[in-house]
mmCIF file as gemmi writes it, N, C-alpha and C atoms, coordinates in Angstrom:
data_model
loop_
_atom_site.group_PDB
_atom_site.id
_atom_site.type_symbol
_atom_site.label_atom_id
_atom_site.label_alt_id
_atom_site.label_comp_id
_atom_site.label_asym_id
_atom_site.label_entity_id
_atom_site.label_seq_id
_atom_site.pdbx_PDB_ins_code
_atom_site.Cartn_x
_atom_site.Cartn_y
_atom_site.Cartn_z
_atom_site.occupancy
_atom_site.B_iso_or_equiv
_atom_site.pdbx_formal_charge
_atom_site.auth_seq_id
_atom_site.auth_asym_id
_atom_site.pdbx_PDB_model_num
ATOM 1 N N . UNK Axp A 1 ? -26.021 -10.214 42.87 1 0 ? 1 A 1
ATOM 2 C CA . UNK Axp A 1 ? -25.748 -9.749 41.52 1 0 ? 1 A 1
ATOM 3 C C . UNK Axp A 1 ? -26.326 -8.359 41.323 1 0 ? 1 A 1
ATOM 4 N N . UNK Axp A 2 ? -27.58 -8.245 40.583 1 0 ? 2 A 1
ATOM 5 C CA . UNK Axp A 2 ? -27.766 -7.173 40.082 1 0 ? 2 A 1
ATOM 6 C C . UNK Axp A 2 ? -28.971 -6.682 41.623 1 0 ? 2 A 1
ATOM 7 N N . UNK Axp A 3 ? -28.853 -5.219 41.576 1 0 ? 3 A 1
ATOM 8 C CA . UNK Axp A 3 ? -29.607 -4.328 42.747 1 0 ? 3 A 1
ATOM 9 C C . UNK Axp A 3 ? -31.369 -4.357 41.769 1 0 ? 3 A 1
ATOM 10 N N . UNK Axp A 4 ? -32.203 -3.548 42.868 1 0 ? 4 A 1
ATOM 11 C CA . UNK Axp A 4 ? -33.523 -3.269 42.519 1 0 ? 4 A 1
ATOM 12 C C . UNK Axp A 4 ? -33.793 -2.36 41.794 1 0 ? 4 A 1
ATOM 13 N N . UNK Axp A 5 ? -32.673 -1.439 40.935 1 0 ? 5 A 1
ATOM 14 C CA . UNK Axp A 5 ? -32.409 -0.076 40.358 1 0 ? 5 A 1
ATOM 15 C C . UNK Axp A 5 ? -33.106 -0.464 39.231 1 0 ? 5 A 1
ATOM 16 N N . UNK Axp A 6 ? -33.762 0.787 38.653 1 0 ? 6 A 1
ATOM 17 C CA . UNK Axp A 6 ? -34.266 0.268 36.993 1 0 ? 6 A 1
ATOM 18 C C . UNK Axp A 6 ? -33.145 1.001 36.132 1 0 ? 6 A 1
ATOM 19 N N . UNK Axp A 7 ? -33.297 -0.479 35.099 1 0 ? 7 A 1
ATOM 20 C CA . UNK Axp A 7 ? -32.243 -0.199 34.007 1 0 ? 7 A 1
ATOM 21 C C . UNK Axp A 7 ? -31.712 1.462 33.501 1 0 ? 7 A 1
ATOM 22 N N . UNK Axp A 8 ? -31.026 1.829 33.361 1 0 ? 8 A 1
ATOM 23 C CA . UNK Axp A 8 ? -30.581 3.212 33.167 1 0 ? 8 A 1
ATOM 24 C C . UNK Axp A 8 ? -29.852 3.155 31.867 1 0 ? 8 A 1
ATOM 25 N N . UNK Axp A 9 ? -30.494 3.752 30.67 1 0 ? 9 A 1
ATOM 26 C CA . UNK Axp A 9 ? -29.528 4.366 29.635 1 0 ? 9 A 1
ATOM 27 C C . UNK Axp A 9 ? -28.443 4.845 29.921 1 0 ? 9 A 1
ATOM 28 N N . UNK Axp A 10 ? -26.866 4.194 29.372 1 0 ? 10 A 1
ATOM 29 C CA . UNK Axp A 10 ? -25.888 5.043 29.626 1 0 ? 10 A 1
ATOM 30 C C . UNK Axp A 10 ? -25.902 6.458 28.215 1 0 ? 10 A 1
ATOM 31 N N . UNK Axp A 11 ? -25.973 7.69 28.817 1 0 ? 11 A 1
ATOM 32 C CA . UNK Axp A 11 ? -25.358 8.516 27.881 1 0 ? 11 A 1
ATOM 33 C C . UNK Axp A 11 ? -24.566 8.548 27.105 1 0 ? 11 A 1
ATOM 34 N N . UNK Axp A 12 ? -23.211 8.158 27.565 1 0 ? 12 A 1
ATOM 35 C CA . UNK Axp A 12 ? -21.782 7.884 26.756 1 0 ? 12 A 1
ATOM 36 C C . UNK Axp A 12 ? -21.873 6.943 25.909 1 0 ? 12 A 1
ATOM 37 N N . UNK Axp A 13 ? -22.76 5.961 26.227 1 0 ? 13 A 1
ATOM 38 C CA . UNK Axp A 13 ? -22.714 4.911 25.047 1 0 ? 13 A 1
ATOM 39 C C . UNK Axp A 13 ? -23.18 5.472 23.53 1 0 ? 13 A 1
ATOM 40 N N . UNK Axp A 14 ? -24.371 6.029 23.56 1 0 ? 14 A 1
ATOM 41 C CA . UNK Axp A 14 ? -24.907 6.473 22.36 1 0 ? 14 A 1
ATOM 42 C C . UNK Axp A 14 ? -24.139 7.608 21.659 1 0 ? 14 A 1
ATOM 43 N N . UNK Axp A 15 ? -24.444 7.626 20.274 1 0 ? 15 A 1
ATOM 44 C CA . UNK Axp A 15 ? -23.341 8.508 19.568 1 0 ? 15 A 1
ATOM 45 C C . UNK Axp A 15 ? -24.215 9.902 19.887 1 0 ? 15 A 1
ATOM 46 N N . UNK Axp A 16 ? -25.281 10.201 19.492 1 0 ? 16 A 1
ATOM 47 C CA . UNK Axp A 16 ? -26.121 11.342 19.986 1 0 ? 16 A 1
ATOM 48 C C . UNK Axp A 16 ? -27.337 11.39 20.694 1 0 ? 16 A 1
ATOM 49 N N . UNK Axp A 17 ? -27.047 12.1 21.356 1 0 ? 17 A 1
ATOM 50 C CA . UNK Axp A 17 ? -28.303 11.814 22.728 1 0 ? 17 A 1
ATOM 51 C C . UNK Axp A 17 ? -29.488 12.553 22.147 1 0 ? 17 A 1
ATOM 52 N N . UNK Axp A 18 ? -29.448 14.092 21.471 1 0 ? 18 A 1
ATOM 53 C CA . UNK Axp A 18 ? -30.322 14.387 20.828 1 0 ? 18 A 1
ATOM 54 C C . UNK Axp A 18 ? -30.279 14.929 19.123 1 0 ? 18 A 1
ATOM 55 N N . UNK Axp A 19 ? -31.353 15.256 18.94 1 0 ? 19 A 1
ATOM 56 C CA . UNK Axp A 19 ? -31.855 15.254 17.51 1 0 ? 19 A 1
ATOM 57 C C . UNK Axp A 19 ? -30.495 16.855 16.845 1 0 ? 19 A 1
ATOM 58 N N . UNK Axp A 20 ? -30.424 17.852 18.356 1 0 ? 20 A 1
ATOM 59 C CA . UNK Axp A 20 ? -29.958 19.033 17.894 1 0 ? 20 A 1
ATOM 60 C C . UNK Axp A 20 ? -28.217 18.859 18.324 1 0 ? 20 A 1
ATOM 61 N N . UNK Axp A 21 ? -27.955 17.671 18.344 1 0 ? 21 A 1
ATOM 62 C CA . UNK Axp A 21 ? -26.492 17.875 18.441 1 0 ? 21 A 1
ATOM 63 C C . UNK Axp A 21 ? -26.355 17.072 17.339 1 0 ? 21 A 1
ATOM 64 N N . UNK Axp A 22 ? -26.7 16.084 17.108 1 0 ? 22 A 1
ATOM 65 C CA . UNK Axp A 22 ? -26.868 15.539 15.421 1 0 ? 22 A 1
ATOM 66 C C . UNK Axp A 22 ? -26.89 16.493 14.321 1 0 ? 22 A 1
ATOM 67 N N . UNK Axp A 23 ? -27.341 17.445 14.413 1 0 ? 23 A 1
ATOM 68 C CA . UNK Axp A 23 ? -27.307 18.559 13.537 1 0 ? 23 A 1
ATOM 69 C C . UNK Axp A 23 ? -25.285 19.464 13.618 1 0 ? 23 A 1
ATOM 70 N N . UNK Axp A 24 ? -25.57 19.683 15.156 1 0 ? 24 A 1
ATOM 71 C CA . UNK Axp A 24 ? -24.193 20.176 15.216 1 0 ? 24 A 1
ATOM 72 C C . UNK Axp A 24 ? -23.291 19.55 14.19 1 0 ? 24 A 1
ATOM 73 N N . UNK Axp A 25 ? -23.162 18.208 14.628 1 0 ? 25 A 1
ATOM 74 C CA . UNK Axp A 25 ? -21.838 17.52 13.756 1 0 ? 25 A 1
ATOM 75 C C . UNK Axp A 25 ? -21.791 17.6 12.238 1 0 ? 25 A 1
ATOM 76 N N . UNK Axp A 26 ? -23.541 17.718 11.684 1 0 ? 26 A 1
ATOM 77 C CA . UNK Axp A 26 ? -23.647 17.735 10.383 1 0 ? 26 A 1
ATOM 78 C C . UNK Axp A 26 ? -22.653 18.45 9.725 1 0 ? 26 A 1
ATOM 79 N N . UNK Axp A 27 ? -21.827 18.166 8.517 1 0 ? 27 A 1
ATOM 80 C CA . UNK Axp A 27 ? -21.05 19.189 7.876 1 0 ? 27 A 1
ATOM 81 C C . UNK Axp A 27 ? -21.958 19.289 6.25 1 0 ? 27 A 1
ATOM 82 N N . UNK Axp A 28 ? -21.49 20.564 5.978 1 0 ? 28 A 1
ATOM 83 C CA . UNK Axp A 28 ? -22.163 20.698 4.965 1 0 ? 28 A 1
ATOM 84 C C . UNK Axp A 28 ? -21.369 20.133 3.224 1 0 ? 28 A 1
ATOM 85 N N . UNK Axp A 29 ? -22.108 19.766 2.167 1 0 ? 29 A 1
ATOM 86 C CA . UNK Axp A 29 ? -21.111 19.197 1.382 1 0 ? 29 A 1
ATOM 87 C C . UNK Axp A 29 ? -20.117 19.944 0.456 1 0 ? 29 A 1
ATOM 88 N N . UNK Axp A 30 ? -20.126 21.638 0.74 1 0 ? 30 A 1
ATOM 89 C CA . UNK Axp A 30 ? -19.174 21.994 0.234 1 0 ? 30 A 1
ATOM 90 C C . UNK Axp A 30 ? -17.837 21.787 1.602 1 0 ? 30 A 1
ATOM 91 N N . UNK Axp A 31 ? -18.15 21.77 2.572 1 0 ? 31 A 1
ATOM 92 C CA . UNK Axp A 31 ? -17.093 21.414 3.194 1 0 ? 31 A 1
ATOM 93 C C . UNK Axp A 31 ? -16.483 19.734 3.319 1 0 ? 31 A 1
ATOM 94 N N . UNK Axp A 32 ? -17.531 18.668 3.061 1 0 ? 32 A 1
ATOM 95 C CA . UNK Axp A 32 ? -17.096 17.259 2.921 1 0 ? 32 A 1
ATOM 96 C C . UNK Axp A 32 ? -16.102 17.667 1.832 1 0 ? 32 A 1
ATOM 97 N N . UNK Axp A 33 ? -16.551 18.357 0.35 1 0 ? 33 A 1
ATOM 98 C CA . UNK Axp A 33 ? -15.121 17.912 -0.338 1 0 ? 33 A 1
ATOM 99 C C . UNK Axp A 33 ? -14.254 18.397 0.165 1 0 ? 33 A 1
ATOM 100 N N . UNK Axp A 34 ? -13.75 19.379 0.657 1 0 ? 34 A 1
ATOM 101 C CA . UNK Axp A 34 ? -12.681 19.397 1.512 1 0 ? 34 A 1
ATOM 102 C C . UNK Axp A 34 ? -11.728 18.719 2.202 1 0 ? 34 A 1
ATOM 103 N N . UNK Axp A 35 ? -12.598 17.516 3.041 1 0 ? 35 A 1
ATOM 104 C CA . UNK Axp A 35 ? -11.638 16.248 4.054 1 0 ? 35 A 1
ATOM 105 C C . UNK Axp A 35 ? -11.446 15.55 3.178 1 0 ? 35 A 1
ATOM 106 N N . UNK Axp A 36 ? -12.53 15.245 1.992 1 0 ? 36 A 1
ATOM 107 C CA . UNK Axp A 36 ? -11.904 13.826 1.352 1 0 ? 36 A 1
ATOM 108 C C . UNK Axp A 36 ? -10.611 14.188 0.551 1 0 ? 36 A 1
ATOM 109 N N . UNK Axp A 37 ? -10.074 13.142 0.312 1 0 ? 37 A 1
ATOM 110 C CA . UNK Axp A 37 ? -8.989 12.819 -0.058 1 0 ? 37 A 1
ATOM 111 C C . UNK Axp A 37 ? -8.513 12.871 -2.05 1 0 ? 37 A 1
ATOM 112 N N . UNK Axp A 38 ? -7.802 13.253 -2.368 1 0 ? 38 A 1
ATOM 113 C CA . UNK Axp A 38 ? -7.834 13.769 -4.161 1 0 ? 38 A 1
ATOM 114 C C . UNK Axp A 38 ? -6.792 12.399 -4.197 1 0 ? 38 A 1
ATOM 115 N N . UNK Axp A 39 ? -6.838 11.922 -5.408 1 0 ? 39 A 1
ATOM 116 C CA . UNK Axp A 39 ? -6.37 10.547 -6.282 1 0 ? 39 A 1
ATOM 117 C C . UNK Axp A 39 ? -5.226 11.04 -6.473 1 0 ? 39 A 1
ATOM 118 N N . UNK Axp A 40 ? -4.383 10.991 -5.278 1 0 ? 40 A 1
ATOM 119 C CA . UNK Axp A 40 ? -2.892 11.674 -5.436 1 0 ? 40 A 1
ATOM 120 C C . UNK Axp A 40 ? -2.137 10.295 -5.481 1 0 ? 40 A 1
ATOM 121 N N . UNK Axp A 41 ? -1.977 9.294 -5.332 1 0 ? 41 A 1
ATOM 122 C CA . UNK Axp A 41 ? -1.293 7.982 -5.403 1 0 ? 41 A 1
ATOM 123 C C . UNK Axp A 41 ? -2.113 7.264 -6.144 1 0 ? 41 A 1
ATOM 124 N N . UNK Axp A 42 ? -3.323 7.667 -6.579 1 0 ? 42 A 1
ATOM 125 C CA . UNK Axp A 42 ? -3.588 6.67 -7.749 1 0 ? 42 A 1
ATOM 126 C C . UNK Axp A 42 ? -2.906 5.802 -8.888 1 0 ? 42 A 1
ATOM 127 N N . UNK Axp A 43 ? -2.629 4.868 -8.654 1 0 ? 43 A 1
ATOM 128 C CA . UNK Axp A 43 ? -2.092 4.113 -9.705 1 0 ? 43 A 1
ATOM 129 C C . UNK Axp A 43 ? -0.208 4.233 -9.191 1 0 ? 43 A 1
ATOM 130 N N . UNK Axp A 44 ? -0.194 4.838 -8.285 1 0 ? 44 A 1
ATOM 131 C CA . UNK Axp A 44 ? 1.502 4.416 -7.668 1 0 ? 44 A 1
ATOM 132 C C . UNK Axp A 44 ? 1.899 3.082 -7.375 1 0 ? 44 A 1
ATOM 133 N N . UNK Axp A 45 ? 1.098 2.013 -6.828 1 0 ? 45 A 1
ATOM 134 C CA . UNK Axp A 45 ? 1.706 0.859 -6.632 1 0 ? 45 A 1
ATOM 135 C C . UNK Axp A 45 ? 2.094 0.251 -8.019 1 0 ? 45 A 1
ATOM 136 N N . UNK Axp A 46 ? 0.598 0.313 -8.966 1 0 ? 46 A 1
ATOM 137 C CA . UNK Axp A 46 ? 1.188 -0.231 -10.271 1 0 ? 46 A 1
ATOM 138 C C . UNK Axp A 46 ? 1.882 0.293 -10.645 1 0 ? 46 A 1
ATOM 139 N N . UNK Axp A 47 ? 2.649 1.453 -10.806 1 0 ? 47 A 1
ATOM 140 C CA . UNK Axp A 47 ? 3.802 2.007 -10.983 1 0 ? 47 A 1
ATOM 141 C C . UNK Axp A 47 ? 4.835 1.28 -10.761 1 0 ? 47 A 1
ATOM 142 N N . UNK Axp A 48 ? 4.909 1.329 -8.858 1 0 ? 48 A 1
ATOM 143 C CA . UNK Axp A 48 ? 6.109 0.665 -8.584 1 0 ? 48 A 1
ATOM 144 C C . UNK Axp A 48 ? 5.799 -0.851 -8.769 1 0 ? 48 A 1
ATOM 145 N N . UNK Axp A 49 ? 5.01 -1.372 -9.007 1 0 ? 49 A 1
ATOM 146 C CA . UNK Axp A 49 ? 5.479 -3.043 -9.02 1 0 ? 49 A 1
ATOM 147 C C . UNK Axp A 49 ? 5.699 -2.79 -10.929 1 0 ? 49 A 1
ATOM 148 N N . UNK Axp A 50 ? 5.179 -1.911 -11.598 1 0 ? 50 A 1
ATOM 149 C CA . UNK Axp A 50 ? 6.352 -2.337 -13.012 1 0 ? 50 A 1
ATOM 150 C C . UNK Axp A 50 ? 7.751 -1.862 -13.123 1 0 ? 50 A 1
ATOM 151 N N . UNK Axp A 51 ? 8.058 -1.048 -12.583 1 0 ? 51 A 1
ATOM 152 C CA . UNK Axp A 51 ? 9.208 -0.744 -11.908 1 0 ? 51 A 1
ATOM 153 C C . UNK Axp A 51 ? 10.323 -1.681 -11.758 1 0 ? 51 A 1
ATOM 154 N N . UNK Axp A 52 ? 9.729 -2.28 -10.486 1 0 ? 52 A 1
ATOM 155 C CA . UNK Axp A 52 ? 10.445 -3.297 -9.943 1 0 ? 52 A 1
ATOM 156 C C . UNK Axp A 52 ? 10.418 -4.85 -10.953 1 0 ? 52 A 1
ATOM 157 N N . UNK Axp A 53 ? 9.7 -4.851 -11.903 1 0 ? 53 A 1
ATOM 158 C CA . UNK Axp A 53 ? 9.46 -5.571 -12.458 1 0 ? 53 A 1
ATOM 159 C C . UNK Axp A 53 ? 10.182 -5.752 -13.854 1 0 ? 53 A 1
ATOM 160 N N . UNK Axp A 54 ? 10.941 -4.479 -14.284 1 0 ? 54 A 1
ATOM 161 C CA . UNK Axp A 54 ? 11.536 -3.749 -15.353 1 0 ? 54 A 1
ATOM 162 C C . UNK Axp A 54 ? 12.563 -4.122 -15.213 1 0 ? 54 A 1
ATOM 163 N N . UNK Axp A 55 ? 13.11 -3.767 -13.546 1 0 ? 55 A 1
ATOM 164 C CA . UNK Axp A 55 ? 14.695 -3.745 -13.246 1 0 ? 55 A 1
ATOM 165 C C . UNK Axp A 55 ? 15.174 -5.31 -12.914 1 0 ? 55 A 1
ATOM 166 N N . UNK Axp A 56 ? 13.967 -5.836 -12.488 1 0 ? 56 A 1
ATOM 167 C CA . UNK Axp A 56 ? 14.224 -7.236 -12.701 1 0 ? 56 A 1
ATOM 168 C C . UNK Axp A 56 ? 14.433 -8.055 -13.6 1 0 ? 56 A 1
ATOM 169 N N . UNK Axp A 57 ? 13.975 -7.737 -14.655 1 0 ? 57 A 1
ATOM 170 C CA . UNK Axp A 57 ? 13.995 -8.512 -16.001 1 0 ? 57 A 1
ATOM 171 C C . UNK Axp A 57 ? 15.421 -7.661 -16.658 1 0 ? 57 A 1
ATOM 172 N N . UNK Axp A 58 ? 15.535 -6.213 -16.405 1 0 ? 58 A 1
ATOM 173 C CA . UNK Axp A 58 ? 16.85 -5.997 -16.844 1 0 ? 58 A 1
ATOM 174 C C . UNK Axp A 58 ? 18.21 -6.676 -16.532 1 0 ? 58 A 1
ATOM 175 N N . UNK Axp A 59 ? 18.112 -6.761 -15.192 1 0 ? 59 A 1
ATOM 176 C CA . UNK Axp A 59 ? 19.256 -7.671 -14.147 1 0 ? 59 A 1
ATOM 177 C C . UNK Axp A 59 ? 19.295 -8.807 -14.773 1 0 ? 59 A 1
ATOM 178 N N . UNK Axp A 60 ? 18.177 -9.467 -15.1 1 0 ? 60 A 1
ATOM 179 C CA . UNK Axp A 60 ? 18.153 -11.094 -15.733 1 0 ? 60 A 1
ATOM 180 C C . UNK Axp A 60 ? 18.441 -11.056 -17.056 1 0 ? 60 A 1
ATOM 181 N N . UNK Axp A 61 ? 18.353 -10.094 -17.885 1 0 ? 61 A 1
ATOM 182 C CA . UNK Axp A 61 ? 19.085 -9.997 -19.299 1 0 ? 61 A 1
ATOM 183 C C . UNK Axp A 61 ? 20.578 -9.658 -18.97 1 0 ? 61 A 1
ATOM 184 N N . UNK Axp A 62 ? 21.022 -9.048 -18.196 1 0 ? 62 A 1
ATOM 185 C CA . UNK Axp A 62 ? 22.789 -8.87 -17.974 1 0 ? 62 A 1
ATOM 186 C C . UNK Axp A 62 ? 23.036 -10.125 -17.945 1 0 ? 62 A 1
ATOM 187 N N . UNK Axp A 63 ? 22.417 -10.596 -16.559 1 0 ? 63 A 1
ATOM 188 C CA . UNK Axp A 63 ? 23.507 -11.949 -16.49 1 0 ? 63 A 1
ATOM 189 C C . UNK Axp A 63 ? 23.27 -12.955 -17.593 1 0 ? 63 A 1
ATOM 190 N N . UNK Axp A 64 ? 22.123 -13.337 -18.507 1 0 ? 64 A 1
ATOM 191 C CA . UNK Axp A 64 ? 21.785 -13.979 -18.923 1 0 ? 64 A 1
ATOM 192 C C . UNK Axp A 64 ? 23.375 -13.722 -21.011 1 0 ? 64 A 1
ATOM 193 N N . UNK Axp A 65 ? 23.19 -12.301 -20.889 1 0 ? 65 A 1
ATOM 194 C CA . UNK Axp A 65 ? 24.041 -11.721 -21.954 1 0 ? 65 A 1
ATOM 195 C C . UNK Axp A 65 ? 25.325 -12.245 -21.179 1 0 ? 65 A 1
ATOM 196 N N . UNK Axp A 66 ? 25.743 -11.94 -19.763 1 0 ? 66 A 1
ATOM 197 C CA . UNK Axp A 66 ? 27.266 -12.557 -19.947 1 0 ? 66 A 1
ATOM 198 C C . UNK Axp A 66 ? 27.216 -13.671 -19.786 1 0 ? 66 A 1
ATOM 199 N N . UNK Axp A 67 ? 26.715 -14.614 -19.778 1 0 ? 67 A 1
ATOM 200 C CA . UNK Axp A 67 ? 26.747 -16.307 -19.052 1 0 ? 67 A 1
ATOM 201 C C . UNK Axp A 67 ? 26.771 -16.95 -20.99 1 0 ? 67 A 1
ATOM 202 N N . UNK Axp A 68 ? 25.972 -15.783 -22.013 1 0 ? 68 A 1
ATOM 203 C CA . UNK Axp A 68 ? 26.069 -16.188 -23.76 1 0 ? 68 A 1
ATOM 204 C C . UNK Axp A 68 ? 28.027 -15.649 -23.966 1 0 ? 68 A 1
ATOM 205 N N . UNK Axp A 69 ? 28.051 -14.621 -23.303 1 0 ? 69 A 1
ATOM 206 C CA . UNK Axp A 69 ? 29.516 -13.986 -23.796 1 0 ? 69 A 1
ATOM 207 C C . UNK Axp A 69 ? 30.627 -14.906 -23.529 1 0 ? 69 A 1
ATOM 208 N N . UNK Axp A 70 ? 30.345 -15.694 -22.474 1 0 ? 70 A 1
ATOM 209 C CA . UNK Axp A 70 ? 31.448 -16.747 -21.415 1 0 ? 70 A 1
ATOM 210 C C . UNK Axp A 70 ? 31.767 -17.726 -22.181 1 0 ? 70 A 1
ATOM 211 N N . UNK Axp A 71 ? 30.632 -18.024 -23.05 1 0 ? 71 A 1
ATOM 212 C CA . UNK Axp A 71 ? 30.414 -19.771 -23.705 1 0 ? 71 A 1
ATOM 213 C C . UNK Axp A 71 ? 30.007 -19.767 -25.236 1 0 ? 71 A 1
ATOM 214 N N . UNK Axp A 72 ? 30.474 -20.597 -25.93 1 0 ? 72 A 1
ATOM 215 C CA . UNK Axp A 72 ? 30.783 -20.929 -27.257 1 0 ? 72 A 1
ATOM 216 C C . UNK Axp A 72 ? 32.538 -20.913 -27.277 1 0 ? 72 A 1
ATOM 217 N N . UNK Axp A 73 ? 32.058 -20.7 -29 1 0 ? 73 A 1
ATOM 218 C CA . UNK Axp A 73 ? 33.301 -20.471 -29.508 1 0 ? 73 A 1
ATOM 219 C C . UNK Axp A 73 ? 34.269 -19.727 -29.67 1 0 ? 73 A 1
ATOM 220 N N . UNK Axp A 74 ? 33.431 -18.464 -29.157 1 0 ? 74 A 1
ATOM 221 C CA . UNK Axp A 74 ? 34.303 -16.932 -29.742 1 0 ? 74 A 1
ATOM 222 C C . UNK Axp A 74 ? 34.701 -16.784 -28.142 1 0 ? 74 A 1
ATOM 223 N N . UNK Axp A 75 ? 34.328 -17.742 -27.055 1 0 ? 75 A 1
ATOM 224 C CA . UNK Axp A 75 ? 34.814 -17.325 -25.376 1 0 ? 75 A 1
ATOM 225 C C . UNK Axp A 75 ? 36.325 -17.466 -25.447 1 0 ? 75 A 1
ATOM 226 N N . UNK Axp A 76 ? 37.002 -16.57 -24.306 1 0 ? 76 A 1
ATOM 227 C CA . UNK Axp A 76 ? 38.46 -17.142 -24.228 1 0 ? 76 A 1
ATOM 228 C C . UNK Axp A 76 ? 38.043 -18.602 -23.649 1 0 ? 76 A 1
ATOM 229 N N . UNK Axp A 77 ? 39.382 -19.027 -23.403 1 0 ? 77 A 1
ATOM 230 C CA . UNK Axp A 77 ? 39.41 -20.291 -22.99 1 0 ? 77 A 1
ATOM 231 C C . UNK Axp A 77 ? 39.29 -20.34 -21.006 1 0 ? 77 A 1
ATOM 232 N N . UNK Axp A 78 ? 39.383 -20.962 -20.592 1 0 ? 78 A 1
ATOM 233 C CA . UNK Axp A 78 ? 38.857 -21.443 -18.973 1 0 ? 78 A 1
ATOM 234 C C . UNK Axp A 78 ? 40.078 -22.02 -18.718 1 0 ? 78 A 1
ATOM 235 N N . UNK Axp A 79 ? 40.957 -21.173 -17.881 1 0 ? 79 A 1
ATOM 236 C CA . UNK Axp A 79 ? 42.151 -21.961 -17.483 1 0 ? 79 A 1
ATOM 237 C C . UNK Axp A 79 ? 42.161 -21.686 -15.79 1 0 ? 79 A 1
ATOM 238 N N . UNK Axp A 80 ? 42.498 -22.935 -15.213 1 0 ? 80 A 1
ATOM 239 C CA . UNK Axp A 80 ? 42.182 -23.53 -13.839 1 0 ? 80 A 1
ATOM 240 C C . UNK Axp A 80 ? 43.423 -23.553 -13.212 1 0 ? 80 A 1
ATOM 241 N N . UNK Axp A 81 ? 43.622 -22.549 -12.153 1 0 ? 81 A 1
ATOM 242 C CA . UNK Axp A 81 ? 45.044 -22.619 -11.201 1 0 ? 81 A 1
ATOM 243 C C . UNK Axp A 81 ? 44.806 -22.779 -10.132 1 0 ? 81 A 1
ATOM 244 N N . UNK Axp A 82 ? 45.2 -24.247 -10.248 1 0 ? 82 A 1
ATOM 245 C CA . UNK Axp A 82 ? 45.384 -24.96 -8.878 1 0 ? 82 A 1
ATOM 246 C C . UNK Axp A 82 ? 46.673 -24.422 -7.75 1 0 ? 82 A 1
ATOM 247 N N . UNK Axp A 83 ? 46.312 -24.253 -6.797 1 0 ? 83 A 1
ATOM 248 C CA . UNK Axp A 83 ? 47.338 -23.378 -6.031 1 0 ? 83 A 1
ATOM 249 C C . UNK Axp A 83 ? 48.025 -24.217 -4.783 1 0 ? 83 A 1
C-alpha cells in the first residue's frame, strides 16, 4: 500500500498557498459593485405568472360567455343532421 515517504501537502489542493497571493485576488469594493448583478428581472416571474394567469381566466370567461349564449331561451334552436 502506502511507501515510507512522509505525508506531503498537495499545493493544488489549497485555494492559497500564501498570505501574498491572497491579497492578489483581493478586489477592492468599488470594483465588487461592479460584478454584482443590478435587480434587472426583479419581480419578472411574478409578472409572468399574472400574466399567464390573466389570459387564463380571460380564455375561461369566452368560453364560459358562449356555452351562456348557446343555452336558454333567446338560443337558436339545436337541429341534428343525421347523414
Amino acid at each position: 500500500m502506502g511507501g515510507n515517504r512522509a505525508q506531503v501537502n498537495k499545493p493544488h489542493k489549497s485555494r492559497f498557498s500564501t498570505k501574498a497571493t491572497r491579497q492578489q485576488h483581493k478586489t477592492s469594493l468599488k470594483d465588487r459593485s461592479k460584478v454584482t448583478k443590478n435587480n434587472v428581472a426583479k419581480g419578472a416571474r411574478a409578472a409572468r405568472l399574472q400574466r399567464s394567469k390573466m389570459i387564463r381566466e380571460q380564455k375561461r370567461a369566452a368560453v364560459l360567455q358562449d356555452k351562456r349564449a348557446l343555452s336558454g331561451s333567446k338560443s337558436p334552436p339545436r337541429v341534428i343532421v343525421s347523414g
